[in-house]
Each structure stands twice: as structure tokens, then as C-alpha cells.
SEMAR-80020 format. One record per residue: residue in three letters; x, z, y of N, C-alpha, C in turn. Coordinates in steps of 0.05 Angstrom, whole numbers, padded with zeros to 5 digits, always signed. Example, Ala and Ser with C-alpha at 12.3 -4.5 7.8 and 13.67 -1.06 7.14 Angstrom:
# SEMAR-80020
ALA+00264+00156-00114+00246+00156-00090+00264+00156-00066
SER+00257+00142-00045+00273+00143-00021+00258+00157+00001
This chain:
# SEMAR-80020
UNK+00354-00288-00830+00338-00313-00829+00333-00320-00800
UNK+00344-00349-00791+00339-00358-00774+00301-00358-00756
UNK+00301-00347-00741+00272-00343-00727+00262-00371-00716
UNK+00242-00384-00720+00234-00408-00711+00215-00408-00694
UNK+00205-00417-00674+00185-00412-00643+00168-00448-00648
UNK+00145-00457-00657+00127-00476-00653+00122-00475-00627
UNK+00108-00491-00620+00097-00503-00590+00065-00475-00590
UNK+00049-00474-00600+00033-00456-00605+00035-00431-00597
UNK+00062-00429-00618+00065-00403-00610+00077-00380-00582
UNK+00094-00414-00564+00097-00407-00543+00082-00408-00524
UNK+00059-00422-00534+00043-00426-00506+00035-00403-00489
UNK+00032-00375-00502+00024-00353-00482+00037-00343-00463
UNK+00065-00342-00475+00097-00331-00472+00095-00358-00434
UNK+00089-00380-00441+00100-00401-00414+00080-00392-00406
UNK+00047-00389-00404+00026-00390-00390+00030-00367-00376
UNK+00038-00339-00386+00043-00318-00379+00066-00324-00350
UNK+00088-00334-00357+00105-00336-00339+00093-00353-00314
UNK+00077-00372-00322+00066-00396-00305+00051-00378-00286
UNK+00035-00358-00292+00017-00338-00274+00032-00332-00266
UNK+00054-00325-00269+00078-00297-00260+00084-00308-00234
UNK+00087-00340-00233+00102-00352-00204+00080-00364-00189
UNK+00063-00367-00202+00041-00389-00189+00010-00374-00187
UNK+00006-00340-00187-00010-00335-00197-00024-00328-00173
UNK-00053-00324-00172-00067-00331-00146-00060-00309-00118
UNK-00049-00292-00130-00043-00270-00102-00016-00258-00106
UNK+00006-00257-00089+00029-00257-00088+00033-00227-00094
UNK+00053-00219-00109+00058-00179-00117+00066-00165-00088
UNK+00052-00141-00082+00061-00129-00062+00092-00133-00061
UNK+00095-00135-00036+00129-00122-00033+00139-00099-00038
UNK+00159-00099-00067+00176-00072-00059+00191-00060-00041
UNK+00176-00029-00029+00192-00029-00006+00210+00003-00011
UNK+00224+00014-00002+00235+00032-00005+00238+00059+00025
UNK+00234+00071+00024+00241+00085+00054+00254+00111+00049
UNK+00276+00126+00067+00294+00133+00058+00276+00164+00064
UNK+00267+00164+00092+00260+00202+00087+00228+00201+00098
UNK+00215+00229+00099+00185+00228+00099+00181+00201+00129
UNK+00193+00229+00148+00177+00208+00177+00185+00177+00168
UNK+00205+00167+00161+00209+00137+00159+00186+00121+00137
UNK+00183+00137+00116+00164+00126+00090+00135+00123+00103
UNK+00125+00151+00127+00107+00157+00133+00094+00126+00160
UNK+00113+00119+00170+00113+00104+00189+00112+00071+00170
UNK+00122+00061+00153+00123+00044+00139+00094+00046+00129
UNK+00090+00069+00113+00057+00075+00090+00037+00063+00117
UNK+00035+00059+00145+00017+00050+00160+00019+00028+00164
UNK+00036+00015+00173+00055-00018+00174+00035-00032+00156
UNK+00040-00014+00125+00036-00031+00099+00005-00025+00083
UNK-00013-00008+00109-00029-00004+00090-00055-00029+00091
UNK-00069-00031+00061-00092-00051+00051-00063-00064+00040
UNK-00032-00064+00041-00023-00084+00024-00018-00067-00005
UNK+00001-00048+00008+00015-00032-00016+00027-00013-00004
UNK+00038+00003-00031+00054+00033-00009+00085+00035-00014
UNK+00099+00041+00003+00134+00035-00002+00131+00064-00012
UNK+00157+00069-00030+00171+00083-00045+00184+00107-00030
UNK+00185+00128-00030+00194+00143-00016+00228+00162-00033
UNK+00245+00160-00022+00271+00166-00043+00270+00200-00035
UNK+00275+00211-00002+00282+00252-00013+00246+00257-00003
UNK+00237+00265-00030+00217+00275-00033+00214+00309-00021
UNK+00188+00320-00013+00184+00347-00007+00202+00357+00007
UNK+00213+00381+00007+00221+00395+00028+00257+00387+00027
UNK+00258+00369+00011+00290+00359+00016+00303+00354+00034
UNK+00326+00351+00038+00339+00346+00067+00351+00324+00063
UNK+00353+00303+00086+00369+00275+00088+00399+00283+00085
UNK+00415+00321+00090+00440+00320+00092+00448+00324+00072
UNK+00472+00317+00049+00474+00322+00036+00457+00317+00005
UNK+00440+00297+00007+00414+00285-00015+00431+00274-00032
UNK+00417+00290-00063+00440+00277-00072+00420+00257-00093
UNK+00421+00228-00098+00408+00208-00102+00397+00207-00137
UNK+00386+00211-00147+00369+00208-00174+00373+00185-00190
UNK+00368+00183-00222+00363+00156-00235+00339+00142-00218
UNK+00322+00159-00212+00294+00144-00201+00297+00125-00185
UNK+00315+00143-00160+00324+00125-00130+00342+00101-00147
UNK+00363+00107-00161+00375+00089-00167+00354+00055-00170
UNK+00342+00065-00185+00313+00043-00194+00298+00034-00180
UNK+00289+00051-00166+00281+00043-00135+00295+00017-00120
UNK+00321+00020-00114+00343+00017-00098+00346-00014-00111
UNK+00341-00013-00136+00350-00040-00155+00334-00062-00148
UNK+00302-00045-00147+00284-00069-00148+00273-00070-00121
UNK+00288-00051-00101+00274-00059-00077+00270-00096-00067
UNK+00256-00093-00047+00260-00133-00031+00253-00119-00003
UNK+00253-00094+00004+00262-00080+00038+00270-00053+00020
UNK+00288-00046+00044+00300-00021+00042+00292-00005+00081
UNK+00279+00007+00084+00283+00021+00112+00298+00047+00109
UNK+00313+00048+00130+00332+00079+00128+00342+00080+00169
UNK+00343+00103+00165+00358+00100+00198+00385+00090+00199
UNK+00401+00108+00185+00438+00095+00179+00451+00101+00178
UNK+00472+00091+00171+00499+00110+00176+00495+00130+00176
UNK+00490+00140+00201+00485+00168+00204+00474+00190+00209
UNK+00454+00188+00189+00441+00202+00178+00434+00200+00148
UNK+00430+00187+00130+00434+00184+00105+00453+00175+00096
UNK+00471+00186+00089+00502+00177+00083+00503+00176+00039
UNK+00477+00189+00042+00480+00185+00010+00478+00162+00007
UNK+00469+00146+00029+00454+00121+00010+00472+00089+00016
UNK+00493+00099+00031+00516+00082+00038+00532+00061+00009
UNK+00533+00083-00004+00553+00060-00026+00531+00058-00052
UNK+00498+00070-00051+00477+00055-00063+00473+00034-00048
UNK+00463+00030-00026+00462+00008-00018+00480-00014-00028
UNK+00501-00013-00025+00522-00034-00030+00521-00042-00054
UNK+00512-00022-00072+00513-00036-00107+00495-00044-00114
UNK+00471-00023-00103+00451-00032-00115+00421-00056-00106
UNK+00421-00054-00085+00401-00058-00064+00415-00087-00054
UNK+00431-00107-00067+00445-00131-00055+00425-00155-00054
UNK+00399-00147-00065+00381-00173-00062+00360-00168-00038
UNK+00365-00131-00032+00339-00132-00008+00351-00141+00019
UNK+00329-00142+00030+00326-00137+00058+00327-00114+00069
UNK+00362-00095+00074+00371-00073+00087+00360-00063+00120
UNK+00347-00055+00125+00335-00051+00160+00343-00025+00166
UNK+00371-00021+00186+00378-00002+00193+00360+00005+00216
UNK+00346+00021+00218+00324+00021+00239+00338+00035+00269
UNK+00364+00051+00267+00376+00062+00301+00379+00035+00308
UNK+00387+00009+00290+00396-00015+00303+00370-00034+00308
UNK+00346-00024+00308+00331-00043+00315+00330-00045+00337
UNK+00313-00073+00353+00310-00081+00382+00290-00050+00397
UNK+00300-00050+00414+00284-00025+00430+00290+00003+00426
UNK+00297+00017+00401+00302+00034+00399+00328+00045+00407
UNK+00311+00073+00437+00340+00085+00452+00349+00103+00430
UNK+00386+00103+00432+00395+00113+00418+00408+00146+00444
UNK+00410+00163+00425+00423+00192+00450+00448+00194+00435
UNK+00476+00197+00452+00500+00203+00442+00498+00229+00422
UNK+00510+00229+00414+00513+00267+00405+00522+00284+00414
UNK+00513+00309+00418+00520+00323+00439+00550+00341+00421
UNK+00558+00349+00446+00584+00363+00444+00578+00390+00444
UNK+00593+00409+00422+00592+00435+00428+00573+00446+00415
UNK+00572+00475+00401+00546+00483+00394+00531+00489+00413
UNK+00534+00498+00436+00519+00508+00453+00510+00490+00478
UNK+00488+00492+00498+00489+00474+00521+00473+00485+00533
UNK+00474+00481+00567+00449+00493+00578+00441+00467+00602
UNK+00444+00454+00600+00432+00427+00625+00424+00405+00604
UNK+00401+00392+00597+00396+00361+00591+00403+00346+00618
UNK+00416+00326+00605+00416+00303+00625+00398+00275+00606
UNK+00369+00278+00634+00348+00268+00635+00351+00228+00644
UNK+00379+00228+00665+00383+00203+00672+00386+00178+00651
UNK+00394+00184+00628+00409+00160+00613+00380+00146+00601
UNK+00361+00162+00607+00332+00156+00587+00323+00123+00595
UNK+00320+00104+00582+00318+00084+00603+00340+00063+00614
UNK+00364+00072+00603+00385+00051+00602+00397+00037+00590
UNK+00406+00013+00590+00417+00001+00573+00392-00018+00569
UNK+00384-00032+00590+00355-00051+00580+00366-00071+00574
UNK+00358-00088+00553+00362-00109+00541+00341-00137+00560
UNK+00314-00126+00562+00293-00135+00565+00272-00122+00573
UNK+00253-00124+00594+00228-00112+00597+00217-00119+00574
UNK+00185-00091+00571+00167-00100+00555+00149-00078+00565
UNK+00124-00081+00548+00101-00070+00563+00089-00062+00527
UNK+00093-00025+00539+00081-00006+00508+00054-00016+00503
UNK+00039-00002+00484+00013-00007+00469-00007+00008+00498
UNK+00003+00026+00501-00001+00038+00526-00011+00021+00558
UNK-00002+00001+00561+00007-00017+00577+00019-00003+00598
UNK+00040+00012+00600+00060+00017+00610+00091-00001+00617
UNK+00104-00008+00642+00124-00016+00641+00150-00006+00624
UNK+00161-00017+00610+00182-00004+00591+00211-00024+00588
UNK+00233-00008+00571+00251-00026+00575+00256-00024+00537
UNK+00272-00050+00536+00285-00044+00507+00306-00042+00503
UNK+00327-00028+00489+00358-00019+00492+00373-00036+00471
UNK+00399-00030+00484+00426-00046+00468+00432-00028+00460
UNK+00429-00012+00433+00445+00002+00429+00473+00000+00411
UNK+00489-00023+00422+00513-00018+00412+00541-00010+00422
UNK+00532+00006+00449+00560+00032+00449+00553+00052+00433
UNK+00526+00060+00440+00516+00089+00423+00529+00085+00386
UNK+00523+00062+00379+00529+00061+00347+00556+00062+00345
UNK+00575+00050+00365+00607+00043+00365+00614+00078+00372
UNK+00608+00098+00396+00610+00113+00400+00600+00148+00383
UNK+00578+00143+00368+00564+00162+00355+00542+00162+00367
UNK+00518+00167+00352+00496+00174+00356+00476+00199+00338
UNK+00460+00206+00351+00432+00232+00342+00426+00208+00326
UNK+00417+00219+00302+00405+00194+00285+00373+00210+00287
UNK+00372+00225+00293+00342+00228+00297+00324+00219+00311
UNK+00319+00195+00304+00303+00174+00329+00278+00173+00327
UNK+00263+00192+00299+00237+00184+00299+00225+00206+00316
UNK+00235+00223+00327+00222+00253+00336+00226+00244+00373
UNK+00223+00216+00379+00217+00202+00403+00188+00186+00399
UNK+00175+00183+00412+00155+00176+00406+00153+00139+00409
UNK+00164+00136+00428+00171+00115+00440+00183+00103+00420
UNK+00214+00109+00413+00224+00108+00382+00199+00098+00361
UNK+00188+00111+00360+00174+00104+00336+00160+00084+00338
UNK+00140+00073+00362+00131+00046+00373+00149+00029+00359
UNK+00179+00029+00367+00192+00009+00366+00211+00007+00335
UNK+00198+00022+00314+00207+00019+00292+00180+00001+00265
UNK+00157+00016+00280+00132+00009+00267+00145-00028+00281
UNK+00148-00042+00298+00147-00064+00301+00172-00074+00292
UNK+00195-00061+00285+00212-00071+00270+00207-00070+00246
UNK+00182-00052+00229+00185-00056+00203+00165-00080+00196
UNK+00138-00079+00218+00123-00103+00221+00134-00133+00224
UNK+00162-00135+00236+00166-00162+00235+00187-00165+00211
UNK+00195-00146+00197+00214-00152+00170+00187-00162+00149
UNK+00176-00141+00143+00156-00150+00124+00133-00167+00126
UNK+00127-00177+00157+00116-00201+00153+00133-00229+00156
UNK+00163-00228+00151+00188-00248+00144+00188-00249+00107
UNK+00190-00225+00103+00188-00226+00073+00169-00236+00059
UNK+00145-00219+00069+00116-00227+00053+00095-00236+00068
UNK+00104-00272+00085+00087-00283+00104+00057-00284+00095
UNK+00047-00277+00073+00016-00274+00057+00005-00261+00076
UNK+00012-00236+00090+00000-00217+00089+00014-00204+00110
UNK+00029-00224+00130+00040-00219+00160+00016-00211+00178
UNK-00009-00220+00181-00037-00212+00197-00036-00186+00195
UNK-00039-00173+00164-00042-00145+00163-00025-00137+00174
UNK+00002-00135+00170+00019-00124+00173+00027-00120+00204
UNK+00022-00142+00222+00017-00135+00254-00009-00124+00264
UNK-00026-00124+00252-00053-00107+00262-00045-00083+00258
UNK-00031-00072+00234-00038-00048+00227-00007-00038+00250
UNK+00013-00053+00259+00025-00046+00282+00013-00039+00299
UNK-00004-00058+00307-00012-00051+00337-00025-00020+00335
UNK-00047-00021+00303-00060-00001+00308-00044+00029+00302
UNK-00023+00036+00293-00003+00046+00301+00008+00050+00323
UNK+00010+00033+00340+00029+00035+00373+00010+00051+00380
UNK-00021+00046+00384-00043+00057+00397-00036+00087+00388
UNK-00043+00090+00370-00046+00118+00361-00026+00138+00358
UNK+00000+00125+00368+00032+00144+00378+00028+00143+00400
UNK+00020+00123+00422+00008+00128+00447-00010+00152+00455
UNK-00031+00146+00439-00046+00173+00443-00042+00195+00436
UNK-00019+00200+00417-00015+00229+00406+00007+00234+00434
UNK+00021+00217+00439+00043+00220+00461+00027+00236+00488
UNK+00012+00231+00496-00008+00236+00508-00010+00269+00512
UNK-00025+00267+00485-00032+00295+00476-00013+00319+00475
UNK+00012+00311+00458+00035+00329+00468+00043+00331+00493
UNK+00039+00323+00503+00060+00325+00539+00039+00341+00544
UNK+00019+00335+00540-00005+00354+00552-00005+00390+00539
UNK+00003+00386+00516+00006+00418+00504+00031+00429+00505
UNK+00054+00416+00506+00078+00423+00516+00085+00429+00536
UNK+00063+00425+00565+00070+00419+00590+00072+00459+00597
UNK+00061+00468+00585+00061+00494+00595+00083+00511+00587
UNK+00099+00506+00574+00120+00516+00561+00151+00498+00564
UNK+00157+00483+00577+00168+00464+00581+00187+00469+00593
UNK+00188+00498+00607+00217+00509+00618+00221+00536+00613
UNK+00213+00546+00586+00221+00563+00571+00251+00554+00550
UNK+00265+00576+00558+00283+00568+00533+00287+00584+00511
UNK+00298+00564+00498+00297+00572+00467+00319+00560+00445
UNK+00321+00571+00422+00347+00557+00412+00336+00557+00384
UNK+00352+00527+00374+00344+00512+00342+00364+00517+00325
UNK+00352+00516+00297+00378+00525+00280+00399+00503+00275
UNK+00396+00475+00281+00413+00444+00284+00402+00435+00307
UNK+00432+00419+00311+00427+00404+00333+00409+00377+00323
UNK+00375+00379+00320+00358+00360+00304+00340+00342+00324
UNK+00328+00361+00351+00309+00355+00364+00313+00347+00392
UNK+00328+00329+00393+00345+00323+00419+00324+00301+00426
UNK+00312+00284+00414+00298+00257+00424+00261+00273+00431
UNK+00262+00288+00415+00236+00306+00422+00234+00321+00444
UNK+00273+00341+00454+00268+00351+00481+00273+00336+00496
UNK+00289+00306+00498+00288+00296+00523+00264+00282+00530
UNK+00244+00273+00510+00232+00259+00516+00196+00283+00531
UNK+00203+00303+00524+00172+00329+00533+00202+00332+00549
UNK+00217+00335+00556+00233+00356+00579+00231+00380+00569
UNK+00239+00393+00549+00247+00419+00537+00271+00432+00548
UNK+00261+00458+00554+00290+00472+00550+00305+00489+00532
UNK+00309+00473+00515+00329+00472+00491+00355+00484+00505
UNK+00372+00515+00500+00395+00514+00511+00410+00512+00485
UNK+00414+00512+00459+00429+00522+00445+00419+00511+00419
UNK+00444+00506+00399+00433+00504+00363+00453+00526+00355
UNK+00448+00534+00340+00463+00554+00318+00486+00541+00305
UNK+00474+00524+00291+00504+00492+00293+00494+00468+00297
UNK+00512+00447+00298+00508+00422+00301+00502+00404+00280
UNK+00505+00413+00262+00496+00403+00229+00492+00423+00218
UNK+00472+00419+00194+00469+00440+00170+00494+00440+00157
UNK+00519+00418+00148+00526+00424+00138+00550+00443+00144
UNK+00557+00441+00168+00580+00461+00189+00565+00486+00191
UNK+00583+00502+00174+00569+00536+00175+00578+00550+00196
UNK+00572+00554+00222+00592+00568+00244+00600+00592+00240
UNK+00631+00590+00257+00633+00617+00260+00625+00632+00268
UNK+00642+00661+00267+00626+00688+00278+00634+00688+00304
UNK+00645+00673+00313+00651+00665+00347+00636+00649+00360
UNK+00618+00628+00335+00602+00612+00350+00582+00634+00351
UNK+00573+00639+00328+00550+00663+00328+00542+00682+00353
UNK+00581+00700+00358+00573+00716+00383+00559+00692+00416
UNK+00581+00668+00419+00566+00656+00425+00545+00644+00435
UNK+00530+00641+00413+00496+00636+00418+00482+00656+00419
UNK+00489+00683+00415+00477+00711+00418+00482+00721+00448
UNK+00505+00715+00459+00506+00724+00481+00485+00699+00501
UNK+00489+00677+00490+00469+00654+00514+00435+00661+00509
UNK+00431+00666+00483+00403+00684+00484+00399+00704+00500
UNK+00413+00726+00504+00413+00749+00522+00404+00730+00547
UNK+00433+00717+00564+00438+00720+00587+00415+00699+00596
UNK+00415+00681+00579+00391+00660+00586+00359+00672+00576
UNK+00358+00685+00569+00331+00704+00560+00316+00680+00550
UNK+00329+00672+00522+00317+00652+00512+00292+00665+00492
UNK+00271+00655+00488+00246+00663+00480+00246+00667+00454
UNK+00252+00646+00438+00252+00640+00404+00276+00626+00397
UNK+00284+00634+00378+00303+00619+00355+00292+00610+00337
UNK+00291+00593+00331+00273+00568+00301+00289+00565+00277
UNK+00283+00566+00259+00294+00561+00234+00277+00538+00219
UNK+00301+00527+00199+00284+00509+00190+00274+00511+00157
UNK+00259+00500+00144+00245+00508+00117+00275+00489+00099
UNK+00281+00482+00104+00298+00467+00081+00322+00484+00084
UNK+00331+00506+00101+00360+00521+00106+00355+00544+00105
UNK+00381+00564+00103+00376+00588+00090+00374+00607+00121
UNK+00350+00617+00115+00351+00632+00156+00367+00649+00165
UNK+00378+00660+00144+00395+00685+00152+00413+00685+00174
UNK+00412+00660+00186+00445+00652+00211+00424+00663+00216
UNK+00396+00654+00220+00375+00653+00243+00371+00680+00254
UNK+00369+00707+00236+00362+00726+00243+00385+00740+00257
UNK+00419+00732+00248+00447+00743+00244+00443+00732+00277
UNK+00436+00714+00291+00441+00705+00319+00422+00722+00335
UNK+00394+00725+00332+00377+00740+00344+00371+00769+00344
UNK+00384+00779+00323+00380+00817+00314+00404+00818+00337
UNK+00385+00843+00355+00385+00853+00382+00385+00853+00409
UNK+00368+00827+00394+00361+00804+00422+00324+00812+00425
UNK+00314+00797+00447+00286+00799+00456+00273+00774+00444
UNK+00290+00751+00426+00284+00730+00420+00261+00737+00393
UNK+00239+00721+00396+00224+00715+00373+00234+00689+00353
UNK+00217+00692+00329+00227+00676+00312+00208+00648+00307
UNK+00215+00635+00299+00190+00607+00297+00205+00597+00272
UNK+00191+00568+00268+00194+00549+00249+00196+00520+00252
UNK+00216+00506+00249+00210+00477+00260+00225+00464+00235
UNK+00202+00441+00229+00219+00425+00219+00212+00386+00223
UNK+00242+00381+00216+00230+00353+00226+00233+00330+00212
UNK+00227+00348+00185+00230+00320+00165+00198+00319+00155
UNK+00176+00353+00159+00150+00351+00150+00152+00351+00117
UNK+00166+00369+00113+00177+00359+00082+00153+00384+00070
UNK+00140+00394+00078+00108+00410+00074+00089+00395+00072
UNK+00088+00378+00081+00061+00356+00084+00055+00332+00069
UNK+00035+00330+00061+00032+00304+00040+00040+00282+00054
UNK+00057+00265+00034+00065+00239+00049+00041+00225+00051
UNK+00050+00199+00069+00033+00176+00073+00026+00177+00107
UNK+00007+00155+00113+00008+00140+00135+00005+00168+00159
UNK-00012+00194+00153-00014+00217+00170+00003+00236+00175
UNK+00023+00228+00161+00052+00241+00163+00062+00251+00188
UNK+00064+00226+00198+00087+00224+00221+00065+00240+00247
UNK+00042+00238+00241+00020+00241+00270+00023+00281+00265
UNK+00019+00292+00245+00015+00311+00233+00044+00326+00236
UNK+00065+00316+00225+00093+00322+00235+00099+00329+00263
UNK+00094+00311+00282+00090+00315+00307+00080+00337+00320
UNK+00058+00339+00314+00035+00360+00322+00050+00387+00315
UNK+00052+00388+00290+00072+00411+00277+00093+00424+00301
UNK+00111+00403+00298+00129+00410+00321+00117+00425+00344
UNK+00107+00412+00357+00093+00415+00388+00070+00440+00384
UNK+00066+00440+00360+00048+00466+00350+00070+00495+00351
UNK+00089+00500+00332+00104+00515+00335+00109+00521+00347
UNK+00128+00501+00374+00142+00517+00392+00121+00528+00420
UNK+00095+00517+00421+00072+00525+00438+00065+00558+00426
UNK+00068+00550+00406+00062+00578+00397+00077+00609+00397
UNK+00115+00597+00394+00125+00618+00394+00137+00619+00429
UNK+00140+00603+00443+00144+00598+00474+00117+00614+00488
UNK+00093+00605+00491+00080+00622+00502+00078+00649+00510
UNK+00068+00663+00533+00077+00691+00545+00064+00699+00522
UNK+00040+00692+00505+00009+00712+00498+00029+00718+00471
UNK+00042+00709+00455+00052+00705+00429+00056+00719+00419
């Protein structure tokens, strides 16, 4: 039997839809963010509006993530997507492309300002080169800080390779909170005010934690020491660490027992202090490099995949870091 629809009976069905487009306060934006520090930096951008979606939950790793029905759904109904790129979430390369074709994609290594660091060569190293910090200005600008500053081109670093780890710069991160501030107040001009206040009040408060680390790092700052990935390159150039060495260059490259001897012998000869392991990888390289060495052991990680998400993330992540290695660097330890 044919189903018949009166004028009556539709009136709820259109009034309903009529609110849906016309209804007095516009739906938060769906937003999506690909790992903690990125979701954690966005959850401030967006807070009094709404909270973006976070895809590798807890102690997961960006390498190798392998993507859920959830993310999928996520991904569908996003209207922003934040992720760093290429390279570093490579899961989310051919979701993006299927699924995510109506958002607004923001590769954040490609936003305005943010310096990009080549990738380093080799598992092992013993010199940072401190000069390149600072080049490639596009434009002056002046931090939250009111400091003179520059903003970078980074498109040799992207054509060439880059550390996708750009949030573990502090500076970096200034200049992502204002790239996520001017996407989502393009998207959701309602509620563009919030969304640059809660920038600024952001810039301030990576300013001041910036601050604070140089200040607790400063005593330990030419101790060396070696990480279990090559992860924390924008963190030591930016404190001046002496980082000589990773165990490997990715989690997912298992080194050999040649790299191994290796980094065992640059511990010795460089009388490096600690070896760090991270909570999402299995430590055992960690101990296999340092058993019969003078090296102590630590913990770093730099996704904070221990810590409750949201807007205290990234300040708390930080601290972590700069907590650890003060801790296992120090003579008293």
C-alpha cells in the first residue's frame, strides 16, 4: 500500500529541518586532530566553542597507527582536519583522500612560520648545528613575547625531507595555535573572536612555559645523552641539548648489531649520562645499548600519550620532557 504524507503531517518533519539551517546558534565545528600534542593545542584554540576529536588515542604511536571504524567516521564528518603530514602520519594519507573530501585539510609543517629541521643523517651524531635556526625568513614578526622573530618558507625542507616533529619547538607551537586560529575562524566566522583570544591566550602561556624550561634545562644543557628515536631534535635545538646519539632513526628501523656496537661505544667514549626509552616501544634495544656502560636510564616521551587529553596537554607534555631529562642528567641523580 502506497504511503500518503498530508500537509499536517509534514509540518514537523520541514519545521525540524527549518531549525536545522536557520536555527539560532550555528553547530560547533567538527574538528578532527591527528595525535595528542596536535588535539591538545587545537582543545585551547577551540575552547568555550567545542572540542575536536582526537584519532591515536593514549599511549599510541603516530608510526605505524593503524586507523579504526571510529577514525573512519570521524574523518567523514570532519569540516577541519589538523595533522602535521606527510611525514609523520602516513596512516592518514589515503583516509584523507577518501574520506575527509569536504574538510578543510591543514597540514600544519606547511603552515606560515613554522621552522622546519632537515632530517638528520645517520644513527649517530655528535655536533648540532645551531646556525640554520632562523633562516629562511619569509617576513618579520614580533612573538606574544614581544620579541623580534622571523617566519619561514618551508618549502625546500618539505621538497627535501623534514623532522616532522614540530610541536616539541615551542616557537613551533605559537605558530600552529595561529594557524589553527585563522582556519577555524574562516570556517566558523560566529565565533572567530573566541577563537583568536583563546590564541593569543595560548601564545602567552608557551611564552611563559618557554621561559621556564630554558631556565630548568640550563643546568644540564651540556651533558650528553642518547634517545631511543631520532624524536627530539626541535626540543634540542631549540634548549641547546647535547643530544649525541638515537638508538635508531625511526621506531620502525630495528638497528643493527653494528649500529648497536656503535652507539655503545659513543656512550663510553663520549661519557654520555642517560639513555631514554620511550613508553610506546619495547626498551630492550635500550638496556642492549647501555649494559656495561656508566649510562643511566630515563623516560621520554613525546606524544604524552600518559596524560589526559585536552587544552593542558601540550604545557604538561613539555614539562614532562624537561622534567625527565633534568632529572636523569643531573650530577645528584
Amino acid at each position: 500500500m502506497r504511503n500518503t504524507f498530508s500537509l499536517p503531517m509534514l509540518m514537523p518533519v520541514l519545521a525540524a529541518a527549518w531549525l536545522g539551517v536557520v536555527g539560532p546558534a550555528a553547530a560547533e565545528p567538527n574538528v578532527v586532530a591527528s595525535i595528542k600534542p596536535i588535539h591538545s593545542l587545537a582543545a585551547g584554540v577551540m575552547e568555550g566553542v567545542g572540542t575536536p576529536t582526537l584519532l591515536v588515542e593514549g599511549a599510541g604511536s603516530a608510526h605505524g597507527y593503524a586507523m579504526r571504524p571510529s577514525d573512519a567516521r570521524a574523518l567523514a564528518r570532519a569540516d577541519v582536519v589538523f595533522w602535521v603530514g606527510e611525514g609523520l602520519e602516513t596512516y592518514m594519507v589515503g583516509p584523507l583522500a577518501e574520506l575527509a573530501g569536504n574538510a578543510r585539510v591543514v597540514a600544519l609543517a606547511e603552515a606560515r612560520g613554522v621552522a622546519l629541521l632537515p632530517l638528520r643523517e645517520g644513527i649517530a651524531w655528535e655536533v648540532h648545528d645551531h646556525e640554520h635556526h632562523g633562516e629562511a625568513a619569509d617576513e618579520d614578526h614580533h612573538d606574544a613575547d614581544g620579541h623580534h622573530g622571523e617566519a619561514h618558507d618551508n618549502t625546500d625542507h618539505r621538497r627535501a625531507g623534514y623532522d616532522a616533529h614540530i610541536w616539541l619547538d615551542p616557537d613551533n607551537a605559537r605558530w600552529i595555535v595561529a594557524a589553527m586560529a585563522e582556519t577555524l575562524s574562516e570556517v566558523d566566522p560566529e565565533n572567530a573572536e573566541v577563537y583568536r583570544a583563546n590564541a593569543d591566550r595560548l601564545a602567552g602561556r608557551i611564552a611563559i612555559l618557554d621561559r621556564e624550561l630554558a631556565a630548568r634545562l640550563a643546568p644540564v644543557d651540556d651533558i650528553p645523552y642518547v634517545v631511543f628515536h631520532d624524536a627530539y631534535q626541535y626540543f634540542e635545538d631549540h634548549y641547546d641539548l647535547a643530544a649525541v646519539g638515537s638508538i635508531t632513526l625511526s621506531p620502525e628501523l630495528a638497528p643493527g648489531a653494528h649500529r648497536l656496537r656503535e652507539i655503545r661505544e659513543k656512550i663510553v667514549t663520549l661519557r654520555a649520562r642517560c639513555v631514554f626509552s620511550e613508553p610506546q616501544f619495547e626498551p630492550a634495544l635500550v638496556e642492549t645499548v647501555r649494559k656495561g656502560t656508566a649510562a643511566r636510564t630515563g623516560v621520554l616521551d613525546p606524544l604524552g600519550g600518559a596524560l589526559e587529553d585536552g587544552p593542558d596537554l601540550y604545557f604538561e607534555l613539555m614539562r614532562s620532557l624537561a622534567g625527565s631529562l633534568r632529572a636523569c642528567l643531573s650530577e645528584s641523580s
